[in-house]
N, C-alpha and C positions, 0 to 999 in steps of 0.2 A: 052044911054049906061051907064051902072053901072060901078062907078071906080073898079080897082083892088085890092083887098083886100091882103096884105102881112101877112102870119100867121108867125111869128117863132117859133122854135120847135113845128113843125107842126107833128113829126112823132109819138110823145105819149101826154097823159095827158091831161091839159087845151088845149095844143096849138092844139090837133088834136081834141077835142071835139068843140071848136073855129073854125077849118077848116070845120067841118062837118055843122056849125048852119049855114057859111055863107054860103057853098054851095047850102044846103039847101031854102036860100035867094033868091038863084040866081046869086048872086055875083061874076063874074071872080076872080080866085086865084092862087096866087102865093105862091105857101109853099116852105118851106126853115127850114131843120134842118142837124143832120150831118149823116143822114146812107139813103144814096140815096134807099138800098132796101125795108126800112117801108116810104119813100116817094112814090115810087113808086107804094105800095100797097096801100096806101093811096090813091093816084090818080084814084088809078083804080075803086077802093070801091066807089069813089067820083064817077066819071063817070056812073059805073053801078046803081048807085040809082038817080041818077040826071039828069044823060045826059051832065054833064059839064067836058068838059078839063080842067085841073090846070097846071100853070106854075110848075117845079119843079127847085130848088137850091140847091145843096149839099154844106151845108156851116158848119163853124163852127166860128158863130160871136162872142164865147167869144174869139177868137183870135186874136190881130189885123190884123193881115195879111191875115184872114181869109173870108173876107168880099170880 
């Protein structure tokens, strides 16, 4: 079994082009950025081109309290 790969700021930019390669992979994912609805469309994107579920987190880790 492949470990889980934690992307942050998974919902733009590096962090979701990084979500995409390891999906792509194969790789189980756990994404985590702060606007649950571009995770979630993310997931889905994922899913549909992969076949793979991704964990989702609405976080927002520059905060401390946020984690």
């Amino acid at each position: 079994m492949s470990a889980h790969v934690v992307v942050t700021g998974a919902s733009r930019g590096i962090g979701r082009a990084l979500a995409m390669l390891f999906a792509e992979r194969g790789n189980p994912l756990v994404l985590t950025a702060r606007s649950q609805k571009e995770l979630e469309s993310l997931a889905g994107e994922i899913e549909g081109k992969f076949g793979r579920k991704s964990v989702i987190v609405t976080a927002d880790l520059g905060d401390p309290a946020g984690a």
